[in-house]
N, C-alpha and C positions, 0 to 999 in steps of 0.2 A: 348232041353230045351228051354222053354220061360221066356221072361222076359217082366215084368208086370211094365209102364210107370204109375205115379201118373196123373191123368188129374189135370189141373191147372183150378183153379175155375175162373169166369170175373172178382170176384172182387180180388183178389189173388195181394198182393202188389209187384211190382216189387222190387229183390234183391237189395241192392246196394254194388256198390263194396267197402273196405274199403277205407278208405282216405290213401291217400301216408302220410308217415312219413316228421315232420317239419326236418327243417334243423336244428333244435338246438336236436330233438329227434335222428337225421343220425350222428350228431356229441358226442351223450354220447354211440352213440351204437359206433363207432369209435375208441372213446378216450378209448374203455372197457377194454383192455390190460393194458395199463399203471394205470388206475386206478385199476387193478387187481393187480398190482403192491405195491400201497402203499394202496389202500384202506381200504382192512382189516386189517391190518397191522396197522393202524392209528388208526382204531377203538381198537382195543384190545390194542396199546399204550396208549392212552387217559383215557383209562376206568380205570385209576388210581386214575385219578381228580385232580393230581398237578404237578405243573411243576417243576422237580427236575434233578438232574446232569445225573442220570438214564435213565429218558424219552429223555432229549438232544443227549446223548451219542447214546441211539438205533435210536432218529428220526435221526441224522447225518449221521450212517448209511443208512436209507432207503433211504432217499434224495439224498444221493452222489451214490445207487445204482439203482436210477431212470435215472441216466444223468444230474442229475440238478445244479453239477459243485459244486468245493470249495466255491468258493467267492458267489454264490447266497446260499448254506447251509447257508454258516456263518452266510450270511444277514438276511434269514429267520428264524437262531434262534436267534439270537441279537433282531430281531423285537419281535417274540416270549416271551422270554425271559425280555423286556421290557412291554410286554403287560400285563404280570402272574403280571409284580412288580405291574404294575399302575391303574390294574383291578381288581387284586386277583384272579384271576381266579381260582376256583375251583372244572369245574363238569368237561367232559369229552368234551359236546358238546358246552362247552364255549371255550375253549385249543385248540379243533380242528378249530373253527369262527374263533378264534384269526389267525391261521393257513391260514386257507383261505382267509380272509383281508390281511394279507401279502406277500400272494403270486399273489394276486389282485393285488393290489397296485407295487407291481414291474414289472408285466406285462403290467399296462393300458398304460405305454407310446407306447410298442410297436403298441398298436390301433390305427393305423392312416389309414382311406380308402384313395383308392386313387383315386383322381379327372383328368378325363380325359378332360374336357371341357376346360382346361385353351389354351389348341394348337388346332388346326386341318389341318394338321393329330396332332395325340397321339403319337408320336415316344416311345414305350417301345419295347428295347433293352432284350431279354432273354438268360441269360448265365447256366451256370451249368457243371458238370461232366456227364460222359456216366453215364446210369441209375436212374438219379434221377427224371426221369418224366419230362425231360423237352419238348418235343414235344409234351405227353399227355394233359402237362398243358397249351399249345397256345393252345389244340384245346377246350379245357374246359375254359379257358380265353377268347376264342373267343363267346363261346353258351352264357356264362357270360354278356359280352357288346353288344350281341346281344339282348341278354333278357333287356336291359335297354336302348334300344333304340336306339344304335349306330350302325354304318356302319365300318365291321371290313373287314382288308386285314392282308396278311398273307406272309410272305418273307423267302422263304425256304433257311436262312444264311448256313444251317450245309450239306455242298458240300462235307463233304469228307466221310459222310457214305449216299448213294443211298437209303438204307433203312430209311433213316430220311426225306428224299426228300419225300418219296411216302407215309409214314406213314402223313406227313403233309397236302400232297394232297387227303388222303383221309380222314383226319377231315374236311378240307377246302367243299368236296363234303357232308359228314356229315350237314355243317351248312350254306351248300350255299355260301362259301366265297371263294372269289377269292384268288389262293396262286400265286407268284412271285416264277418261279423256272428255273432253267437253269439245264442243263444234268453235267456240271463241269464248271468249273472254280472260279473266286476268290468272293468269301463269301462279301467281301464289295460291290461290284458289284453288287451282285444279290441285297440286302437292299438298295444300292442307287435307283436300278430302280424302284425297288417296292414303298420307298417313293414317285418316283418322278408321278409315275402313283397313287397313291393313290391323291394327290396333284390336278393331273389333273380330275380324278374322282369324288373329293369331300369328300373320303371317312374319317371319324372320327379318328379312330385308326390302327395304324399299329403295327403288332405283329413280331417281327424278331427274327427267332431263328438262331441259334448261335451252331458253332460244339462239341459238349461234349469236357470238356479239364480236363484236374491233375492241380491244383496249380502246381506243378510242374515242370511240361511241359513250361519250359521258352517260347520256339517257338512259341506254340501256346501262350499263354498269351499274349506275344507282336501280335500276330495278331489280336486277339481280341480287345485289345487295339486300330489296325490300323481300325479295324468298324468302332470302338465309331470316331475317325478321319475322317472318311468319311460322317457319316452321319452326323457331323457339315458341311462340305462344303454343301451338300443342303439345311439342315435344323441349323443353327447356334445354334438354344436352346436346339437342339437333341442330345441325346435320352433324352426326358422325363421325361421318367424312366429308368434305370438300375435294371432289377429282377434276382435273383439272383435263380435258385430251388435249394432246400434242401431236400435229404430224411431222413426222421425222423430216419429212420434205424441206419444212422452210428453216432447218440448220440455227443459225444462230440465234435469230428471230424469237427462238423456244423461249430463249432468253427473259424479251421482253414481255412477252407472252405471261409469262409465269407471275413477275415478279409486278404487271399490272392484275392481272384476276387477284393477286394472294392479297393486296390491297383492299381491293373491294370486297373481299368474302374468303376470306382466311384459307388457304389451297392448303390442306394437308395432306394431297397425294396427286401423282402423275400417273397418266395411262399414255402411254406413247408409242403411238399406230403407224402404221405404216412402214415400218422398219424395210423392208424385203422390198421396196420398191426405192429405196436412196441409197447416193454413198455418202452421207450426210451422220452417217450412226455415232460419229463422234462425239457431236452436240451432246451425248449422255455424259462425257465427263466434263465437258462444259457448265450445264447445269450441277456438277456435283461442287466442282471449286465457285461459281459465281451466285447461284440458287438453288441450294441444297433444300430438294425437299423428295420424300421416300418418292420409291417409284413401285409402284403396287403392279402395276402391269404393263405387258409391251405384247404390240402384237407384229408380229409377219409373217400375214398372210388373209384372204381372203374368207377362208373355212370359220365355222361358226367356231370349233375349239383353237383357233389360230390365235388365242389372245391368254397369255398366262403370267402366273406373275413370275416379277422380274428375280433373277439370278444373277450374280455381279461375275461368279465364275465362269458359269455355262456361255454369258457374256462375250468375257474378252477371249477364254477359249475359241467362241468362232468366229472372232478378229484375228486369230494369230494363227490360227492349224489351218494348212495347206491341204 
């Protein structure tokens, strides 16, 4: 059998390849679960055109079976609810606007980026439980502040699983970054050294992960704590930051999650992974009404650039557009 090749003519335009998808395009195909969730679901609520004890009582439903928590429901139909009185609202895609402004609005605090430039080094401390991407996301955190022009190090904290060690050293070979690691010993140790050679190096930020722990696992928790202790004697402003990973998976949970680490080692920022794999995406206004604290980044998706920081528009945009 032959097979017969088309000849390409001189003037023949070269192919081109498609364009990669924006990041606000990689974040609605992500968020696509959870808005599979209420999406339709809101459509065929609305399409009533009034807002009545009926439509509250089912959207209360959908909303508390998103993960979106009592106290932010409430919120959201109080706001609701107040918008129908002061608006009159009555088509279907004014009730849903109204919807979506409200659910804007109690997100936008959590919009805070975060600025590395104020120290050099960056002392951001990364804590979390096993599983929730925390090793994934220094190394996506690191291609992150690479791509903006900083000079990242890497401090292999988590000494008690070997396979955290090596998974780190090989993001660090990934993005050309130097990691700080030792074969065992004590987790403050390794991140004092690592600051104090970043220090010497020059380098901008230093990423230090930290051994997966349970709220509670008292032991560790106080260890972790005894970190955050050590990297003030080199660094007295350190850590920087305190991030916190969260997988979107376990929905309320984030809750407790948060509000035990910020006890033991002050959380002043959330990374919350896994987004594109739940319909759980609610929990983000969850944490806004019960444990408000920024949210620096969210990832969904696999790919090393799948992790950006968070946008409260870009957000509820791809909870609500069909």
């Amino acid at each position: 059998m032959f097979s017969f090749l088309k000849k390409s003519t001189p003037d023949a335009a070269p192919s081109e390849a498609p364009a990669a998808p924006s990041w606000r395009e990689r974040l609605f195909k992500g968020l696509s679960k959870t808005r599979a969730q209420w999406g339709g679901k809101l459509k065929s609520l609305f399409s009533r055109g009034k807002v009545d004890d009926e439509l509250l009582e089912e959207l209360e439903t959908l909303l508390l079976t998103s993960d979106v928590g009592i106290e932010a429901t409430t919120h959201l139909l109080d706001e609701l609810k107040a918008a129908a009185k002061r608006d009159k609202l009555e088509t279907p895609e004014a009730i849903q606007q109204a919807l979506h402004d409200a659910l804007l609005t109690t997100l936008q605090p959590l919009e805070s980026p975060l600025d590395v430039s104020t120290h050099k080094p960056y002392v951001i401390m990364i804590a979390g439980v096993n599983g929730a991407g925390k090793t994934t996301s220094i190394g996506k955190l690191a291609k992150y502040f690479q791509s903006q022009g900083r000079s990242v190090l890497l401090a292999a904290g988590d000494t008690f699983r070997a396979a955290a060690r090596e998974q780190l050293q090989t993001w660090g070979e990934r993005n050309n970054v130097t990691v700080i690691a030792q074969e065992s010993g004590d987790p403050a140790a390794v991140i004092f050294d690592a600051i104090s050679a970043a220090k010497a190096r020059g380098i901008d930020v230093v990423l230090a992960d930290t051994a997966g722990r349970l709220p509670t696992q008292l032991h560790l928790m106080d260890e972790i704590a005894k970190v955050r202790r050590v990297i003030q004697k080199i660094e007295p402003d350190g850590p920087h930051e305190t991030l916190l990973v969260l997988d979107a998976n376990i929905g309320q949970n984030a809750l407790q999650q948060v509000k035990a680490f910020d006890k033991a080692i002050n959380v002043t920022g959330l990374v919350v992974t896994k987004l594109d794999g739940t319909a759980k995406g609610g929990v983000v206004a969850a944490i806004a009404r019960q444990c408000p604290k920024p949210i620096r980044f969210i990832g969904v998706g696999e790919q090393i650039d799948d992790l950006r920081p968070f946008s409260a528009k870009d957000f509820v945009d791809a909870l609500f557009e069909q």
